[in-house]
N, C-alpha and C positions, 0 to 999 in steps of 0.2 A: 485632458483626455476626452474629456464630454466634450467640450465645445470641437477639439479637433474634431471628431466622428462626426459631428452636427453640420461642420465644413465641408465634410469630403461629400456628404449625402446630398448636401446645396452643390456643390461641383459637377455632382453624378446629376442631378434632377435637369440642371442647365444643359450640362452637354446632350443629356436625351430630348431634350426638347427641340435642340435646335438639330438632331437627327432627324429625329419626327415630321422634320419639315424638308428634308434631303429627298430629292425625287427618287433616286435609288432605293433608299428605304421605303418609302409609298411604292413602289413597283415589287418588293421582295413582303408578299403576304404575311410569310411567318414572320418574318423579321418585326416587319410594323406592328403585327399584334403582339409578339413577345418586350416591344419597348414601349406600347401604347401599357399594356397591364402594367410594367414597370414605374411606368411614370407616374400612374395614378397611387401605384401606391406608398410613393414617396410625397406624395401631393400635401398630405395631412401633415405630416412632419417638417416639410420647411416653409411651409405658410405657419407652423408655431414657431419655426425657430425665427423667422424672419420676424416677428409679432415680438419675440423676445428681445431680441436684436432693438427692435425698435425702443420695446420701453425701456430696457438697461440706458438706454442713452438718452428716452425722457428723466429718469431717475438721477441719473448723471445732470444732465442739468437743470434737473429741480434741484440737487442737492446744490450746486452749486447758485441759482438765485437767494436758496436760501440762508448762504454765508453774508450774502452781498445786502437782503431787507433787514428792514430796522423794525419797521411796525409790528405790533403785534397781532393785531389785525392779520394782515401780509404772512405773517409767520407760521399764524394759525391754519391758513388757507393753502399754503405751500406744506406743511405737516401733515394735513391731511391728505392732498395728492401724493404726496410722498409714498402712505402708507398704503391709498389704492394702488400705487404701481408696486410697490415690494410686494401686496397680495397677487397681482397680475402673474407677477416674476415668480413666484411659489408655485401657482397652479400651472403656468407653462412649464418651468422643470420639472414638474410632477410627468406632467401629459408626455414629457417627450423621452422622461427616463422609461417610463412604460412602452411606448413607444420601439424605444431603442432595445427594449430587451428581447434576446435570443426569440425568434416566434419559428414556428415550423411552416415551411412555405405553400404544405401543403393544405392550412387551414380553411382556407375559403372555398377548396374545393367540395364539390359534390359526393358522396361517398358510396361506398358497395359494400354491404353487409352479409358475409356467409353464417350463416347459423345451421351447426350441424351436432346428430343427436350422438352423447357418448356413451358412455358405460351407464347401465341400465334397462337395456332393451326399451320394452314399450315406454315404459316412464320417463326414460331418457328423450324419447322420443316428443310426449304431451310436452314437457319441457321445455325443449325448442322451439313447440307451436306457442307456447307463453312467452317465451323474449320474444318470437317473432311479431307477437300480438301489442306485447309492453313497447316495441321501437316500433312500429305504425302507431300505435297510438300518440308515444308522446310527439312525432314527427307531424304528425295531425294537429296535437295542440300547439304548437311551433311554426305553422304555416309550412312545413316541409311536402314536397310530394311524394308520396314511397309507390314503386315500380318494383313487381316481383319481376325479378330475371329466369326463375328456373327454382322448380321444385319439385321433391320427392315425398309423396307422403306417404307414412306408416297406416298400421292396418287400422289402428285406431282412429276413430275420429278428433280432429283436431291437431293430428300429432305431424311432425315432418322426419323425418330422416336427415331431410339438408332440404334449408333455401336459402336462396340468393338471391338479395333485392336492392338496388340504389333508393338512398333518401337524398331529394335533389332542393336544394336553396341555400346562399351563400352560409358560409360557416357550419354546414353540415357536418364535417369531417372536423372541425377546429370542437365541437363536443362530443360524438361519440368513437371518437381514435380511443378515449379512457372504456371504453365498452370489449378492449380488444384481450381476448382469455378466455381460461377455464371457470364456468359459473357452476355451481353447484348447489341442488334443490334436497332438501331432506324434509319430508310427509310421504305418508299415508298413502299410496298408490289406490288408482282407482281400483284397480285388477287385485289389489290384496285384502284376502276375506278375514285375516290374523287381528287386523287394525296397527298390524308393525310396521317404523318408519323406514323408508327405505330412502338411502342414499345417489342420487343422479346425476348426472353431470349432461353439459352441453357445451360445445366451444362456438367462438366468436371471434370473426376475424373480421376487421375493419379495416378496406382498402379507400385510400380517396381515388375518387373517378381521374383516368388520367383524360387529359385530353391529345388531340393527334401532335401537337408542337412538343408534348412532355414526351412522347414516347415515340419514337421512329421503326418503324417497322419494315423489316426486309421482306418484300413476299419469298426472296431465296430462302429463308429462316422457316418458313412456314411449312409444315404439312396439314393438306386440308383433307378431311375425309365425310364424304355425304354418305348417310346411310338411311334405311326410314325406323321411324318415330315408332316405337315400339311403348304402349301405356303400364299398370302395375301386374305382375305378370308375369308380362312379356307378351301378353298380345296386342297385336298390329293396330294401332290407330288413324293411318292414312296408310294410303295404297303409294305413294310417292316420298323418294330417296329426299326427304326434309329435314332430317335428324341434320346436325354438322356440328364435326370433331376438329379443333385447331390444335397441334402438336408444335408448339417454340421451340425445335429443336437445338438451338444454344442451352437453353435451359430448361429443358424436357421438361417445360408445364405444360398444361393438359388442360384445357376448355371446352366442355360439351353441350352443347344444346340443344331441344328437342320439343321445347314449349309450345312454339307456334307454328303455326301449319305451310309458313313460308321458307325457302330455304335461304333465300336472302335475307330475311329476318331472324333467325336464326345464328345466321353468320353476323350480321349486323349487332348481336348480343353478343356470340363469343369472343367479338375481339373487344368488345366495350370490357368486358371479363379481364380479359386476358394483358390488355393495355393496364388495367386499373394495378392485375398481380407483379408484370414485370415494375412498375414505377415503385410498387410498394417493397418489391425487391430489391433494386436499386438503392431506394432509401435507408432499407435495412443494412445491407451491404457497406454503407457510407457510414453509417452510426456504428459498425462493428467496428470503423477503424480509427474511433475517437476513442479518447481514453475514458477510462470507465466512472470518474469520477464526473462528468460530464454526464452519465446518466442517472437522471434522476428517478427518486422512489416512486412516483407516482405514472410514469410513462416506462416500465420494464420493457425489454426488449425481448423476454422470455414470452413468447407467446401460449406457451405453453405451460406458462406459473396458473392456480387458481387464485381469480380473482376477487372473488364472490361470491359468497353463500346466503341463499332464501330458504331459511328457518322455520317451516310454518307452523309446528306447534307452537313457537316461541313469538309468532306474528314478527317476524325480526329480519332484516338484513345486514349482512356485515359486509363491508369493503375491506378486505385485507393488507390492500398497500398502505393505505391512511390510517389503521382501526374505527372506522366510523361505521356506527351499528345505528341504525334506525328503525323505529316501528312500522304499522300500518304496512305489513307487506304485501298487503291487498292493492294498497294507492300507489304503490313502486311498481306494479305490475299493471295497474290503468295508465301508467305512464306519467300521471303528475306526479308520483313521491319521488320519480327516477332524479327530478331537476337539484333537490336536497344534494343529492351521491355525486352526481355531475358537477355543479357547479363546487364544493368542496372541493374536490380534484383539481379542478382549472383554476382556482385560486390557491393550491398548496403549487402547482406549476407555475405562477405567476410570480407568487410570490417568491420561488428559487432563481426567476430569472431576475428580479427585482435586484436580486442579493449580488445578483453580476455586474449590474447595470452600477450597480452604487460603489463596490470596488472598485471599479472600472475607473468611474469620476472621482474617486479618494487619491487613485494612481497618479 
């Protein structure tokens, strides 16, 4: 069963390549970039299996010179390449069972971050401005660029109501998809004079950025509405109809903009928006109709489960899906303690795919 899968992917890798070089496909734009992405990222995988391929059959006939020497000498020096190529053959099955397991295709992309403030009023509200602060920063230490889309801030200082920002550099969405939920904060409110802990919440949606080949767009689908830019309020911040409302009428989502004082730019955000929520749709839609054992603990599909609780008398965080409770919830919040929570996640997910991958080859 592995080698088959290993065949058809070396089948698939040839026939695109030798499209790749089909004048028809060089003249159909999308075309060639949806099978140039394709290619490369098969690239990795049959340059290992070929590599494997190759030494199974040095091994092969190392095993067999070494039926045929007599010396011991000879014998010694074939036993030892023996065992460097069985190590070779280890670490390549390694690489390509990983490899081969189930990945989400959307991992490499760029991603879109909503963080909006929930039950708690103002508190709820500081809250948001905190993970909004915790995911710019650790996106900072990661060499990611974060881009705010759109924001509403509360009365307080520091606090938002809802933002929406892209953090842009590959695999941006392959670690914070585990960020997507209900987080919830228990301290001290600045605003309370009692010194009683008060309970908060903020949710978290993580979309990967689509780009225009992942998501096709009907302008018939579309209603646009320009209006102007209205600041906290509701008084007028330009004199000019800049504001722009996009309505997907198939799927009555709703994307508004208002940030920048152009109306092309404006519109230029909300369909980046609104591209990122229909693929993420999509996606979702697709995953409802796999069977449920198929979804794993660590990637819920409730986006509306709590994910997450920041503890602060207790200096604590707890991950709910995993039970992994960590300190220092000072340093989870500068953005370096987050990578502990993260990369846990991404290897309890690896390792479920792992567990497929090795069925799969037992089959």
């Amino acid at each position: 069963m592995f080698s088959q899968r290993l065949d058809e992917i070396e089948q698939t890798y040839t026939s695109i390549e030798e499209q790749l070089s089909d004048p028809e496909v060089l003249a159909d734009h999308a075309r060639f970039i949806e099978l140039s992405k394709r290619y490369a990222e098969l690239g990795d995988v049959v340059r290992s299996y070929r590599a494997l391929k190759a030494t199974r059959g040095d091994l092969a006939a190392g095993r067999q010179l070494l039926k045929e020497e007599r010396s011991g000498e000879g014998r010694a020096m074939l036993e030892d390449e023996l065992r460097g190529a069985q190590e070779r053959i280890d670490q390549l099955e390694s690489e390509l069972k990983q490899a081969l397991a189930p990945h989400d295709p959307s991992d490499q992309k760029d991603v879109i971050v909503e963080v909006r403030a929930g039950t708690g009023g103002d508190e709820a509200a500081l809250f948001a401005g905190d993970l909004y602060r915790m995911y710019a920063r650790w996106a900072e230490q990661h060499g990611y660029k974060v881009e705010i889309l759109s924001q509403s801030l509360s009365d307080l200082d520091g606090g938002f109501k809802e933002v929406v920002f892209a953090v842009k550099g590959r695999g941006a969405y392959s670690m914070l998809k585990f960020e997507a939920g209900v987080h919830r904060v228990q301290r001290v409110p600045v605003t309370e004079s009692q010194g009683r802990i008060h309970t908060s919440a903020a949710g978290v949606n993580v979309l990967p950025e689509a780009e225009e080949v992942d998501v096709q767009l009907d302008p018939a689908d579309l209603k646009i509405d320009v209006y102007r830019s209205t600041g906290p309020g509701g008084q007028s911040v330009n004199t000019t109809d800049s504001a722009v409302r996009i309505t997907h009428l198939p799927t009555g989502i709703v994307v508004a903009m208002q940030d920048e004082k152009s109306q092309i730019q404006n519109r230029e955000k909300a369909m980046r928006v609104l591209r990122a929520r229909l693929l993420d749709k999509a996606i979702a839609d697709q995953q409802a109709q796999l069977a449920a054992e198929r979804r794993s603990q660590v990637r819920s599909l409730d986006r509306s489960e709590r994910i997450r609780t920041y503890n602060f008398p207790q200096d604590r965080v707890t991950d709910h899906r995993i039970g992994l409770s960590v300190g220092d919830l000072g340093g989870v919040l500068m953005g370096k303690g987050l990578d502990r929570i993260i990369d846990e996640l991404a290897s309890r997910e690896r390792q479920s795919q792992l567990e497929g991958v090795d069925s799969g080859a037992q089959g």
